[in-house]
C-alpha positions in Angstrom: -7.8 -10.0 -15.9 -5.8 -7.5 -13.8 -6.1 -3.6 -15.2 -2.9 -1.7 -14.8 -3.0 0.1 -17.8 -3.9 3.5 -18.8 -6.8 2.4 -21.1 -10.5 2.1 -19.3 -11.6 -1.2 -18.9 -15.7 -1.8 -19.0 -16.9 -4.9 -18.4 -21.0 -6.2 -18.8 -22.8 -9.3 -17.5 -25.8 -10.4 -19.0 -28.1 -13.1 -17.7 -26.9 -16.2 -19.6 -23.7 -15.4 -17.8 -21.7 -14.0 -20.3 -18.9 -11.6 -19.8 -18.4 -9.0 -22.4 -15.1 -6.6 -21.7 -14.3 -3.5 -23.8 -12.5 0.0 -23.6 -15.3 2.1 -24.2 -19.4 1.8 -23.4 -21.3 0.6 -26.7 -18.7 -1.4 -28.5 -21.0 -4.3 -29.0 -23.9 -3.2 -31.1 -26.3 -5.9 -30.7 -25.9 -6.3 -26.6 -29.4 -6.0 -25.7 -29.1 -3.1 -22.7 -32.5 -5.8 -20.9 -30.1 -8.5 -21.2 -27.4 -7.0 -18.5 -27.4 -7.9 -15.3 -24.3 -6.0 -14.0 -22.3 -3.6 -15.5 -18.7 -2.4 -14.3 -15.6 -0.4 -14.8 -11.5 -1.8 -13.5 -9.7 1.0 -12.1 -5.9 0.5 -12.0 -4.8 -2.5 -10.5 -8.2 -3.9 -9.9 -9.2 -7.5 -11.9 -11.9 -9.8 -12.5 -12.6 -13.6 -13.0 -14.2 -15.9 -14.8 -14.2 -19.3 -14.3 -14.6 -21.0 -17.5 -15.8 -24.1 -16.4 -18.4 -22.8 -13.9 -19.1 -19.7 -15.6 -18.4 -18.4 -11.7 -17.8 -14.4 -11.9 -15.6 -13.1 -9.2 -15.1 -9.2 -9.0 -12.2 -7.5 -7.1 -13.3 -7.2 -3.9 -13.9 -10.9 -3.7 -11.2 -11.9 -5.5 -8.7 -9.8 -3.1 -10.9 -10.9 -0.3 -10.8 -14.6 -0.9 -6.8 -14.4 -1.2 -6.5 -12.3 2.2 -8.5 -15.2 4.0 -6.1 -17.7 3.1 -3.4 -16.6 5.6 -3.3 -14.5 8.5 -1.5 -12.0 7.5 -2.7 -9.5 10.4 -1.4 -11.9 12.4 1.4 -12.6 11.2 2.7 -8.3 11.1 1.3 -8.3 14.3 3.7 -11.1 16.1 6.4 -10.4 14.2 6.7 -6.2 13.8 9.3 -4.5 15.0 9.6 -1.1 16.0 12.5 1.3 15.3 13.2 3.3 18.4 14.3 6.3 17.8 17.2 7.9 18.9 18.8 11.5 19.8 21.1 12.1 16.6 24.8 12.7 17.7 
């Protein structure tokens, strides 16, 4: 789920792994508050991921983390920047 609306995005985990997302806090009447194990808010452009045949949770910073370990992309701006030099204008 990737949050680049304007709307809040709130998002609780409770222990049998289910993911429960929702604009506002207190949407879901019967969520037992002793049931959560992790509750969260997306900002924009932040997302989260459930895998819905491992029940596997992923928040932002390791979904943007596992995607920037893929490549090198350091490496790659590194080697292959160039700089504008700049010059006197006429």
């Amino acid at each position: 789920l990737d949050r680049n609306g304007l709307r809040p995005a709130r998002f609780s985990r409770t222990n049998d792994g289910t993911v429960y997302m929702m604009s506002e806090t207190g949407v879901i009447p019967d969520l037992d508050e002793a049931e959560i194990v992790e509750k969260g808010r997306l900002g924009p452009g932040q997302m989260i991921n459930v895998d819905l045949l491992t029940g596997e949770f992923k928040d932002n910073i390791r979904i943007k983390s596992e995607i920037a370990k893929r490549h090198p992309y350091g490496e790659w701006i590194a080697r292959q920047r160039k700089d504008v030099v700049k010059t006197p204008a006429l």
